[in-house]
C-alpha positions as CSV (number, residue, x, y, z in Angstrom):
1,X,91.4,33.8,61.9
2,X,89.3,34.1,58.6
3,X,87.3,32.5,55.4
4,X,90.0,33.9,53.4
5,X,94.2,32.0,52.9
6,X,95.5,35.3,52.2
7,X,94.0,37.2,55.3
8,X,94.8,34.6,57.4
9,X,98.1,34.3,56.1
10,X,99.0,38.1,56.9
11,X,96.8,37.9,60.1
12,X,99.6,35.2,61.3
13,X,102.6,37.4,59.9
14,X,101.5,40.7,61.9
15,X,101.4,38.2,65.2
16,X,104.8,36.6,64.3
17,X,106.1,40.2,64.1
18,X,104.7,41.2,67.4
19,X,106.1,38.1,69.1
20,X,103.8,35.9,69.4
21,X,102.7,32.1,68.3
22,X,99.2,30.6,67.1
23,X,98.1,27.4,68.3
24,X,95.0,26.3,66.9
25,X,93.7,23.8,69.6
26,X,91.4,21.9,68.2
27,X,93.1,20.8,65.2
28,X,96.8,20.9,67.3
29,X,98.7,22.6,64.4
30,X,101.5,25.3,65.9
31,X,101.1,27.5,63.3
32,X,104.8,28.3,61.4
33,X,105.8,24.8,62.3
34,X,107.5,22.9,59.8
35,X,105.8,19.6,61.1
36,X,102.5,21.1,61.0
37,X,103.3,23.2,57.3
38,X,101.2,21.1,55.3
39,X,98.2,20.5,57.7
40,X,97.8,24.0,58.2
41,X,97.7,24.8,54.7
42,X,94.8,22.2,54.2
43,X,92.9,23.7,56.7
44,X,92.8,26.7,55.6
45,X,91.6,25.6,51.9
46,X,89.3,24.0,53.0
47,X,87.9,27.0,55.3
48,X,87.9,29.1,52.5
49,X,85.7,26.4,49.9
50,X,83.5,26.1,52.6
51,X,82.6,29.9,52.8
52,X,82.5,30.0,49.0
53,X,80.1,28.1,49.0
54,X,77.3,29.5,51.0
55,X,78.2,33.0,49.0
56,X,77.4,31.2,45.7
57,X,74.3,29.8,47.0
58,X,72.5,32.4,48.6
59,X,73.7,35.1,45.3
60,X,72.2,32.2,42.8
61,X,69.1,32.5,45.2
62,X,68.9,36.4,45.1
63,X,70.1,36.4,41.4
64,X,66.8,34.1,40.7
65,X,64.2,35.9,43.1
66,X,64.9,39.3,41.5
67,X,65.0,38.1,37.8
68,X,61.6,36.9,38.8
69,X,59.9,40.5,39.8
70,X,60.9,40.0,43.9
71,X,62.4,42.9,45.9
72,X,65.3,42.3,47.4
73,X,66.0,43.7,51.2
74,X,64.4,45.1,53.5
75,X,60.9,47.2,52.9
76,X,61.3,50.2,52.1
77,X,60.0,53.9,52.9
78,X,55.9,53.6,52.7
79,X,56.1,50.0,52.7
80,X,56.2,47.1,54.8
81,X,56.8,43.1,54.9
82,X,53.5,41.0,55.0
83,X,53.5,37.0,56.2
84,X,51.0,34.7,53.8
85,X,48.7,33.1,56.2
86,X,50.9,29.5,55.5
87,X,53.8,31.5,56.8
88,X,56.2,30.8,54.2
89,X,57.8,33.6,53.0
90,X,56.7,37.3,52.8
91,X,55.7,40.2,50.1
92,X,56.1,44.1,50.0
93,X,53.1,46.0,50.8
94,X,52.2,49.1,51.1
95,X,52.0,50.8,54.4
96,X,49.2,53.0,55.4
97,X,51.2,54.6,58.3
98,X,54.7,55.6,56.6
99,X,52.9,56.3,52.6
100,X,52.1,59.5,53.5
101,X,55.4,60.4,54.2
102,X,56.7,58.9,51.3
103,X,54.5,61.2,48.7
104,X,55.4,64.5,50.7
105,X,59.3,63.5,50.8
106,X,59.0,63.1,46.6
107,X,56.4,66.0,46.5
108,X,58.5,68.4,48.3
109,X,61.8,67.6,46.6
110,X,60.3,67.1,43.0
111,X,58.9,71.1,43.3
112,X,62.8,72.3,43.2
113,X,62.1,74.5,46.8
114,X,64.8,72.0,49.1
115,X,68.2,70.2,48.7
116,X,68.7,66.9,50.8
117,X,69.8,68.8,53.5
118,X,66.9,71.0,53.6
119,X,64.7,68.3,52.8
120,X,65.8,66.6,55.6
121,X,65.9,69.5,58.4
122,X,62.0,70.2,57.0
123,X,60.4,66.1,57.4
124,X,62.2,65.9,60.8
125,X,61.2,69.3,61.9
126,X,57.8,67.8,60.9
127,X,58.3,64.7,63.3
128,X,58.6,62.2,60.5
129,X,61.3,59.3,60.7
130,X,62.5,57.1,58.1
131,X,61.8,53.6,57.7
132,X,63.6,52.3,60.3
133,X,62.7,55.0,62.9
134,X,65.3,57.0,62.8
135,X,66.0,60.7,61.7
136,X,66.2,62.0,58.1
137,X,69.5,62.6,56.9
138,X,71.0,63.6,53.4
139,X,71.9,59.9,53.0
140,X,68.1,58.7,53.8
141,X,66.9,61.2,51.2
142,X,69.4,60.2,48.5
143,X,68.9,56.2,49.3
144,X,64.6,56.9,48.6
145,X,65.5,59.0,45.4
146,X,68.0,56.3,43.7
147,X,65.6,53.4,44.7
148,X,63.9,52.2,41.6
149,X,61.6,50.2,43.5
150,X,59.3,53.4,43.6
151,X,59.8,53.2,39.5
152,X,58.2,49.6,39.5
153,X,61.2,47.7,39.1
154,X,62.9,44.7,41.1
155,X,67.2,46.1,41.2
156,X,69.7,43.2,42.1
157,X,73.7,44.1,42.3
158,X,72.7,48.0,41.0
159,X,75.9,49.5,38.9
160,X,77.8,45.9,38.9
161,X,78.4,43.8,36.1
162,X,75.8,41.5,37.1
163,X,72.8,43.9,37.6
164,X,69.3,42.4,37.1
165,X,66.1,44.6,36.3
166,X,63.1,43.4,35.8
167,X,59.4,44.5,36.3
168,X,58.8,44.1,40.3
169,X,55.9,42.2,41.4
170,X,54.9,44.4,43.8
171,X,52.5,47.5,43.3
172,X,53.3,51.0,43.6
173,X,50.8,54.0,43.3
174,X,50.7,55.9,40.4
175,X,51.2,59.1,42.2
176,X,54.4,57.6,43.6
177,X,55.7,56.8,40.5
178,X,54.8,59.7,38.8
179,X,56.7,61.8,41.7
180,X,59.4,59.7,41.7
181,X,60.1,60.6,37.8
182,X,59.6,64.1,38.7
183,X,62.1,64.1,41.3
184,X,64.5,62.4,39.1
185,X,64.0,64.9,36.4
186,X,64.8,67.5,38.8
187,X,68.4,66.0,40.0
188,X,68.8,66.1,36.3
189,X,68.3,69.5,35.7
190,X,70.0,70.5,38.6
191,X,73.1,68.2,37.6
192,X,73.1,70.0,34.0
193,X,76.2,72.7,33.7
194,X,75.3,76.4,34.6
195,X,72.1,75.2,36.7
196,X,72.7,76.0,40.4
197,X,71.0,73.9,43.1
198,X,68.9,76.0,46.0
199,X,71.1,77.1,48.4
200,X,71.0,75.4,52.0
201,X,68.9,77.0,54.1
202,X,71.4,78.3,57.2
203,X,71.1,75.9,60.1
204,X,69.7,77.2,63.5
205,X,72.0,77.1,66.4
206,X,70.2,76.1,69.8
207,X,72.5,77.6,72.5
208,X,71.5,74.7,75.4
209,X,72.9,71.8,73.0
210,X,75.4,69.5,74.6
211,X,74.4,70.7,77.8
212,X,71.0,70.5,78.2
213,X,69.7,66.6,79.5
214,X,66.7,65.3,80.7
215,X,66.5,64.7,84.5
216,X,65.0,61.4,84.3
217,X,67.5,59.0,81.6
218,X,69.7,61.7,81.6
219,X,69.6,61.4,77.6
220,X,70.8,64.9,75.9
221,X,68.3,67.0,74.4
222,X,68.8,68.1,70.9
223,X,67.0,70.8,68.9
224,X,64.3,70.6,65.8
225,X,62.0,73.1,64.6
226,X,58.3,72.0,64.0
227,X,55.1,73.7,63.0
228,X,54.3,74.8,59.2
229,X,56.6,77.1,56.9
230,X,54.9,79.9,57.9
231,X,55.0,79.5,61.8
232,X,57.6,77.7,62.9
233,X,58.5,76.8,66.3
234,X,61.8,76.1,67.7
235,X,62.0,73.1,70.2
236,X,64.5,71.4,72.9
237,X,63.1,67.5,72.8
238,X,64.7,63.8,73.6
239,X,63.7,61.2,71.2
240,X,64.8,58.2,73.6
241,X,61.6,55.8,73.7
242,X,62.0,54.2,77.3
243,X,61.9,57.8,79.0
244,X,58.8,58.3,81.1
245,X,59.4,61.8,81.5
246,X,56.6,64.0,80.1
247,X,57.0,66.3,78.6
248,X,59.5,64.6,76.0
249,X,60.1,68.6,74.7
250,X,60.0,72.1,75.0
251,X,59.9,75.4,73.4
252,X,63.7,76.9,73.3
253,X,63.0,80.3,74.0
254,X,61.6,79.2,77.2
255,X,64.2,77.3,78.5
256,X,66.9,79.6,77.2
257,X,64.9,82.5,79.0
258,X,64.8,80.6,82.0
259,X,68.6,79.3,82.5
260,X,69.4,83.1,82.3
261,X,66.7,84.2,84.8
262,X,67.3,81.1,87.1
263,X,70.9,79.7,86.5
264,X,73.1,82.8,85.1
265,X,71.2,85.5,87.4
266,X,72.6,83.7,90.8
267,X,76.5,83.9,89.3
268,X,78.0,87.4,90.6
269,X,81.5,88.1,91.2
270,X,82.8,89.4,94.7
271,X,84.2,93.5,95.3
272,X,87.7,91.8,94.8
273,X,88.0,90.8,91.3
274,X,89.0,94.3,89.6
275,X,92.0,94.1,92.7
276,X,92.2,90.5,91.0
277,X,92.6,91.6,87.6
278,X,94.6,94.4,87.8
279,X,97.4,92.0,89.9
280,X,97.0,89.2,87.5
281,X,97.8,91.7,84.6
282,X,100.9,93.6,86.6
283,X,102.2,90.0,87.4
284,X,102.7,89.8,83.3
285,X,105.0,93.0,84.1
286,X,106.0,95.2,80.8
287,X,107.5,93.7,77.8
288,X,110.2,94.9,76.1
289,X,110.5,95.5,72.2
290,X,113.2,93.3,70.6
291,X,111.9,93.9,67.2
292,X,115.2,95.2,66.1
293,X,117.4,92.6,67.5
294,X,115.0,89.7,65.5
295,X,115.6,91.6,62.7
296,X,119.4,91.6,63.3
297,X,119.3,88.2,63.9
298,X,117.3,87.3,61.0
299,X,119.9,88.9,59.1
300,X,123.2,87.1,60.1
301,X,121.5,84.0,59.3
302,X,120.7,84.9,55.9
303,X,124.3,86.1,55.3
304,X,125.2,82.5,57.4
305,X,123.3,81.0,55.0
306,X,125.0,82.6,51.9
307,X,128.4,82.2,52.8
308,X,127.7,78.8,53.1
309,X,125.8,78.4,49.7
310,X,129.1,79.9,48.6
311,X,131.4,77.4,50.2
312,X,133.1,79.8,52.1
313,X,132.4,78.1,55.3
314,X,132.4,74.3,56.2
315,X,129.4,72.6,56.9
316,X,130.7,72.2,60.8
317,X,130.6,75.6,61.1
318,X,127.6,76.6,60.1
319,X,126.0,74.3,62.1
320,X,127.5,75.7,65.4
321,X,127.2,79.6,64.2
322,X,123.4,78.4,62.9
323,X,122.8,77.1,66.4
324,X,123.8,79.8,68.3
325,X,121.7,82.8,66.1
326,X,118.8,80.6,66.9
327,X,119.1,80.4,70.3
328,X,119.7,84.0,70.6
329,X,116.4,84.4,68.4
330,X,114.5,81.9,70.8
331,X,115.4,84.1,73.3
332,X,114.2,87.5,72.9
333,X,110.9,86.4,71.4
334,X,107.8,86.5,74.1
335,X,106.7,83.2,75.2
336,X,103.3,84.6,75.5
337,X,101.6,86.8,73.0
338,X,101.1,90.6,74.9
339,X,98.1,90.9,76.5
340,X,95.8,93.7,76.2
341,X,94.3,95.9,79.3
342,X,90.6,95.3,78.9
343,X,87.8,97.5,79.9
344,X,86.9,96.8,83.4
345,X,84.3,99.1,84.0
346,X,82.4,97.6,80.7
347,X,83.4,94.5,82.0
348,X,81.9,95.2,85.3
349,X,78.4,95.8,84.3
350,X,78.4,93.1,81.9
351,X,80.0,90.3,84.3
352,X,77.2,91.8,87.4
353,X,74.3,91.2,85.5
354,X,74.9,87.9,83.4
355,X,71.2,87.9,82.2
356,X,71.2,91.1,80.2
357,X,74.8,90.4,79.0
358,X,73.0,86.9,77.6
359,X,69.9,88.6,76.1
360,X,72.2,91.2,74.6
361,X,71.3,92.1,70.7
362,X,74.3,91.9,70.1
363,X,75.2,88.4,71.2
364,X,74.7,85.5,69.1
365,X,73.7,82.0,69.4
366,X,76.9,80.5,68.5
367,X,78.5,82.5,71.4
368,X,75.8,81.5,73.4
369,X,76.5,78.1,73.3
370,X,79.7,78.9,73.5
371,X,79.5,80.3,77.1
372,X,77.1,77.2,78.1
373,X,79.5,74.5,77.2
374,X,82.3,76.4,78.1
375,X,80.8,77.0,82.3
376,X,78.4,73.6,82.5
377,X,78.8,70.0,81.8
378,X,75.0,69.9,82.8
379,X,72.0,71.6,83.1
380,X,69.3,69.3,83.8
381,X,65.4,69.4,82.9
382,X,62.7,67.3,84.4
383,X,59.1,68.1,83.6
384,X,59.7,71.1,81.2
385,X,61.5,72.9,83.6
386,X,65.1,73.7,84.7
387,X,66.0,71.6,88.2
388,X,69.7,71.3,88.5
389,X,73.1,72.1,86.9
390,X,76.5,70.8,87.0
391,X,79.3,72.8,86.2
392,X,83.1,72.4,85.1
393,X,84.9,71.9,87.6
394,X,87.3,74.9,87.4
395,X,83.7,76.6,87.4
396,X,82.7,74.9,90.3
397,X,84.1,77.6,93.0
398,X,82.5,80.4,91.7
399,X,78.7,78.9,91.9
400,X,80.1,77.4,95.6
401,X,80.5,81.4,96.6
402,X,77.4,82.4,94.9
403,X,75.6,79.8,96.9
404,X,77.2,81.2,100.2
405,X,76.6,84.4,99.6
406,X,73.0,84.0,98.9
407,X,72.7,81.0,102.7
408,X,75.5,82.5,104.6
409,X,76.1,86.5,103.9
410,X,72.3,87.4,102.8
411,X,71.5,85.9,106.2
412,X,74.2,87.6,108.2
413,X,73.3,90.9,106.7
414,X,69.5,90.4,107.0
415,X,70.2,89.5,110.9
């Protein structure tokens, strides 16, 4: 159950609770057994000096490695592991391919313009990935900026009471140490009391996200925005490296432009729904005003309530008289909140013509996407352009008619 007597102990205490028995097989102790007490307890001691004991070894090992100048982990951002030819062991070099992205990460965030947020949104918007491939995130930033590797220095157990620094064996450009102390001079002043960081830039909204997949993997597409400060461009693109499908992105206006020519133009409603409307709101029927009677009510039981702070009534009785004013309160009050008569000639225009109502001014992205997730669970792409959606299913009836009356009426009519 575990390296450790006291996790296994409560481990075995939680299953006794629940009913049930341990039997460790290939020892044949019945755990809790009086005859097996003592064997158990052995077992388990020596479980625990046996993972001890690896622990202790490999710390000494790392303890000794970085008091002698060697990094410890992985290679970081701008570097990489190299094999000696005898292929024992391996060094920290410098990688030609991931450097570069190194020295604009520390350049850009040492000349005070970004936060790691912004930092972040800007090197992926960019197309660069950390060391392991993956996104930048506020995390990846802070990890490159508290690493003293780029300072020159080998770091074992950072913060503990056991931390080893020593000069690192490996080599690091001067320009990379010289941004690294700029970028640490810069979380310093920004750390200092009555200094503000830059505000975080406000993050775009791409209206298609969480609907939007690709056709092939059916992978989600996700939005960036790439291109220089100056001209940016805002993209719909799938990362996942087994996908064929070319190409991997595309510009969002174009796609957003299209699923409102292509997918939102073919949704119309039939001549029936204002009759619709109209009944669905008489149905609700007119609702009277009890405002007066809750206030009445609210009333008594603050008098209730007095009399029995008073000890003028028993505690039996203002339980029952307490019981009853609530029920009466329960009710008068609406069960629904009162609905208002909406528009329906606004409505009309807006609800025939679903394209406009999308491209509206006045409209934003957040309500956008709003709509999108709200009508689709999909809306496929394959080859940059739009090739099939799936809807919700209580969705699914209106694109059904829309279908039939563009097959079945138009045809009728036409004929």
């Amino acid at each position: 159950l575990g390296r450790n007597q006291a996790e296994c102990i409560r481990y075995k205490e939680e299953l006794r609770l629940l009913g049930k028995t341990v039997v460790f097989v290939p020892q044949s102790i019945i755990s809790g057994s009086d005859r097996d007490f003592l064997a158990e307890r052995i077992n388990e001691t020596l479980d625990e000096q046996y993972s001890r004991n690896p622990s202790r070894y490999v710390s000494a090992g790392l303890y000794e490695k970085a008091a002698l100048g060697h990094a410890i982990g992985r290679a970081p951002l701008g570097y990489r592991q190299e094999k000696p030819t005898s292929g024992r062991g391996a060094r920290i070099v410098p990688d030609e391919r991931t450097m570069p992205v190194l020295t604009e990460l520390l350049r850009e965030y040492a000349s005070g313009r970004y936060s790691f947020r912004t930092l972040a949104l800007e090197l992926n918007g960019k197309g660069h990935r950390t060391a392991s491939g993956k996104p930048f995130t506020e995390s990846s930033i802070s990890t490159v900026l508290n690493n003293r590797f780029y300072d020159g220095k080998a770091v074992y157990h950072r913060g503990q009471p056991d931390e080893v620094i020593r000069d690192g064996l490996h080599h690091v450009p001067e320009e990379v140490k010289e941004l690294w102390q700029r970028c640490q001079d810069v979380r310093v002043e920004r750390s200092t009391p009555g200094r503000h960081s830059p505000p975080g830039r406000e993050q775009r909204v791409y209206p298609l996200t969480g609907v939007l997949v690709c056709d092939g993997c059916g992978q989600p597409f996700h939005g960036i925005t790439s291109g220089s400060r100056g001209r940016q461009s805002p993209r719909m693109t799938h990362s996942w490296h087994r996908c064929p499908m070319r190409p991997s992105s595309v510009g969002a206006a174009k796609v957003e432009q299209e699923f409102a020519d292509q997918v939102l133009a073919c949704v119309q409603l039939d001549g029936d729904w204002r009759q619709t409307v109209l009944k669905a709101l008489a149905n609700q029927g007119p609702r009277p005003d009890h405002s007066l009677d809750v206030k009445r009510i609210e009333s008594a039981l603050a008098n209730l309530r007095k009399q029995h702070l008073w000890g003028a009534i028993d505690d039996g009785t203002f339980k029952a008289e307490h019981q009853v004013l609530q029920r009466q309160v329960k009710s008068i009050q609406p069960s629904s909140p009162q609905l208002m008569m909406p528009n329906l000639d606004r409505a009309s225009r807006l609800l025939q013509d679903l394209p406009a109502l999308w491209n509206h001014p006045g409209v934003t992205p957040a309500q956008q996407r709003g709509l999108a997730r709200e009508v689709f669970q999909e809306v496929r792409l394959r080859e940059g352009r739009l090739v099939a959606v799936r809807p919700r299913p209580r969705y699914a009836p209106l694109f059904a008619y829309a279908l039939w009356r563009q097959h079945v009426a138009g045809g009728a009519r036409s004929s």
